[in-house]
C-alpha positions, 0 to 999 in steps of 0.5 A, spaced: 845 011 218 839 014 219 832 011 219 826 015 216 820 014 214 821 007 214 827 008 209 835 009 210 837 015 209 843 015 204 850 020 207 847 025 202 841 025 203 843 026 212 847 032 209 842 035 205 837 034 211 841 037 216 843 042 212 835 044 210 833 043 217 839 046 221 835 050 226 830 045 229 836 040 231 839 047 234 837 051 241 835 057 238 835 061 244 841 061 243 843 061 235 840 060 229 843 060 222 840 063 215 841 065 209 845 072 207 840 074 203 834 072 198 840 069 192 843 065 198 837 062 200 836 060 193 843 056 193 843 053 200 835 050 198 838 048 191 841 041 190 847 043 189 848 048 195 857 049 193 858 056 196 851 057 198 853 062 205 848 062 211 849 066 217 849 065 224 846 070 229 846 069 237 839 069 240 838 071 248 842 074 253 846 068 254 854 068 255 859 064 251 861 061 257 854 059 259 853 054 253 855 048 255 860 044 253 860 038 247 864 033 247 871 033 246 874 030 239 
């Protein structure tokens, strides 16, 4: 697990980083999320985010075909 600030992260509290911090460990040029709305964004910052709905919105003139790939799984 993640080390931060000197302390280990636990599994919950990575997910909840990622989750609060998703578009600085994105490209943002290309894509970037963020709440539906005001009553979204409340939930997906609660601690409790079940059913919390984000968007994503492509940024730029960039193609599918021109991001690359990730690795295959």
């Amino acid at each position: 697990m993640p080390v931060v600030g000197g302390r280990t992260l636990s599994v919950d509290e990575l997910l909840s980083y990622i989750r609060l911090n998703i578009n600085s460990l994105v490209d943002t040029r290309i894509a970037e999320f963020s709440p539906y709305d005001d009553g979204e964004a409340a939930v997906w910052k609660s601690g409790s985010p079940l059913r919390g709905r984000i968007g994503s919105r492509s940024c730029g003139s960039r193609r599918s075909q021109d991001v690359p790939a990730g690795p295959q799984l």
